[in-house]
N, C-alpha and C positions, 0 to 999 in steps of 0.2 A: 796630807792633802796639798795640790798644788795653791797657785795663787789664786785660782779662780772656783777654789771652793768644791773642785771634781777631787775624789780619789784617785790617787797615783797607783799605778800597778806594782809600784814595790809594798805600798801596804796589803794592797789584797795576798801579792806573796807572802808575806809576813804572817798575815792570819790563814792561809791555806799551812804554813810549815809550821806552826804554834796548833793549831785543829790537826795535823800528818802526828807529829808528837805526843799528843794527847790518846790519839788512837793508838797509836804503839805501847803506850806508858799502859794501859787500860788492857791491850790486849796481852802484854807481858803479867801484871798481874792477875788475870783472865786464867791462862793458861796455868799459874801457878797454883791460882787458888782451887783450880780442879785437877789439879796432878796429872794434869795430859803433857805429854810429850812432841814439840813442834816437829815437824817433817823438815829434813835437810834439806830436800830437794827446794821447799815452799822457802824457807830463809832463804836461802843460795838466791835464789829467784828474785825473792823482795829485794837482795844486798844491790845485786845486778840492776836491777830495776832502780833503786834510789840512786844508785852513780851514776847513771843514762839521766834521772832527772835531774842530778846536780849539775852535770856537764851541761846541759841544755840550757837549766838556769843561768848558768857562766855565762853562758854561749850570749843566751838573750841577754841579759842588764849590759855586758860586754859592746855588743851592736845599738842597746839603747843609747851608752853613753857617747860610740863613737860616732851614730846621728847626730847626737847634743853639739859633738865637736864642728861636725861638715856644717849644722848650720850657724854657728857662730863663725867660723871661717868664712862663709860665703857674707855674711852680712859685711864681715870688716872686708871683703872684695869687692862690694859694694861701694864702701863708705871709702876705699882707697881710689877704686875708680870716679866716682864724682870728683871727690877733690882733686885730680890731675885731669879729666874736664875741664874743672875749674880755673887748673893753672893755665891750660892750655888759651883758654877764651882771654883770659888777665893777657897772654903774653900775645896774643893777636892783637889786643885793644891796643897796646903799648907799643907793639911794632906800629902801626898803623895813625899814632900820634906821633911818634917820633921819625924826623926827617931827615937823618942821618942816615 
């Protein structure tokens, strides 16, 4: 949970691939306990399919964190830009005192 008490979407990942596991675990000994035989094509398929969702997952947390990054960047572009405002106004007050 973040700070403000919402669920983060890494845990809801977490319990969707903890619940994905549990359904494999179940359907592996499913299959065994009734002496059936999986379809190649159907595995090949599923393998295919979990690596298209792991990439994606990559993909997304990857863009989550490098959001995380742009906005802590922008805020210190923020906080660098005032204070050279800042100098600037100090160095106008101080030309404008000084009669040299």
């Amino acid at each position: 949970m973040d700070s403000f008490g919402q669920p983060r979407p890494e845990d809801n990942q977490s319990v969707v691939r903890r619940m994905q596991k549990k359904y494999w675990k179940t359907k592996q000994v499913f299959i065994k306990a009734t002496g059936k035989k999986e379809d190649e094509h159907l595995v090949a398929s599923d393998a295919e399919l979990d690596a298209k969702l792991e990439v994606f997952h990559s993909v997304q947390e990857t863009c989550t964190e490098l959001l995380k990054i742009i906005e802590k960047y922008q805020l210190r572009l923020n906080v660098i830009s005032e204070e050279e405002n800042e100098l600037g106004l100090f160095l106008k007050f101080q030309a404008e005192r000084d009669a040299t």
